[in-house]
C-alpha positions in Angstrom: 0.0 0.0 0.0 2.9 2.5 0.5 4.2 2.1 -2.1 0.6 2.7 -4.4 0.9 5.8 -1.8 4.0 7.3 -2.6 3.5 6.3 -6.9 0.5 8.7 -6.5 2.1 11.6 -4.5 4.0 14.8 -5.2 7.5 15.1 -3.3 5.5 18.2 -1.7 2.9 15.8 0.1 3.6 14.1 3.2 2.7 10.4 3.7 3.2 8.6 7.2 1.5 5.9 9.3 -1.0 6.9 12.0 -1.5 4.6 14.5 -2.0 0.9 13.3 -3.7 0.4 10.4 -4.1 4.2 9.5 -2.0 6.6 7.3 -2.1 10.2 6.6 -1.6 12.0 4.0 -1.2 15.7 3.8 -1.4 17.7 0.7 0.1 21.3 1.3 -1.9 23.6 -1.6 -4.5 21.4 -2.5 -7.8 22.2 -2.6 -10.6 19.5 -0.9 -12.1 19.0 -4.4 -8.4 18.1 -5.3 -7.3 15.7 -2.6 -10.6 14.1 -3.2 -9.8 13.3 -7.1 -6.3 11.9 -5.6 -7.9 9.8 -2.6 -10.2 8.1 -5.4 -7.3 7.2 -7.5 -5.1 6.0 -5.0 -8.7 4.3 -3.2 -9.0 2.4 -6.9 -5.8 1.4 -7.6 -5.2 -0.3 -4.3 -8.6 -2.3 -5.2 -7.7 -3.0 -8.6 -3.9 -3.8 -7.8 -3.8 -5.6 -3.9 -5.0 -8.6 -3.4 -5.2 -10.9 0.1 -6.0 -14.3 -0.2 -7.3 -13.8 -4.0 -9.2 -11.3 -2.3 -9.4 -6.8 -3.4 -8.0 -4.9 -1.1 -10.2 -1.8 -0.3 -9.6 1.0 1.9 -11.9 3.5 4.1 -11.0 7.3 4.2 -11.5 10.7 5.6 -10.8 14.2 4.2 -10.9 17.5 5.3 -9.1 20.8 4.7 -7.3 22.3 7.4 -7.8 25.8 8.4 -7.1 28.2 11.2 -9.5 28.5 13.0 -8.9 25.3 14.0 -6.0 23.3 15.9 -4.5 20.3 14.4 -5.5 17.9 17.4 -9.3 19.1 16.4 -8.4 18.8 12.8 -7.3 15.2 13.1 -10.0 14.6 15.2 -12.7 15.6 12.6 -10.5 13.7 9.8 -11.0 10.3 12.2 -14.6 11.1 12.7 -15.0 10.8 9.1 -12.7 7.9 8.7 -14.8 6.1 11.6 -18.2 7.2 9.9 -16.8 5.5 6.6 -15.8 2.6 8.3 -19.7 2.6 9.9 -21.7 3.2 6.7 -20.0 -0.2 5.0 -15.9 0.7 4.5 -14.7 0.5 1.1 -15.4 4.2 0.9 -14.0 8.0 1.7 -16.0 10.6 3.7 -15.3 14.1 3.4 -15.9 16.7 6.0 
């Protein structure tokens, strides 16, 4: 999956395991409607290209845009409420805030 991860990035962006089995990715000028487009290619390539056990590898996802009115524990904390509402309405999908 990393490496799908980092095929898919700029050098600018930021990739890096948070917590377990979660990874975030910052996108430093990118718009939401952007890092959408990017989540859903990188979302569909893992399916199309990982397999476990003869079995698609899918991924769940949150997204939001950061800004200053806000701190970055709140900020992460609204990114894993979306990640934890995609994981609750069936996985295999990415929620945006």
């Amino acid at each position: 999956m990393a490496s799908v991860v980092k095929s898919q990035i700029r050098s600018t962006d930021l990739a890096f395991r948070y917590g377990g089995e979660e990874f975030i990715i910052l996108f430093p000028d990118t718009n939401l409607n952007q890092a959408q487009k990017i989540a859903k290619r990188i979302e569909n390539i893992i399916k199309k290209e990982i397999r476990l056990n003869n079995t698609s590898v899918t991924i769940s996802g949150g997204i939001g845009e950061y800004n200053i009115y806000l701190t970055k524990n709140e900020f992460l904390r609204k990114i894993d409420q979306a990640l934890y509402k995609a994981k609750k309405e069936g996985r295999d999908r990415i929620v945006t805030i």
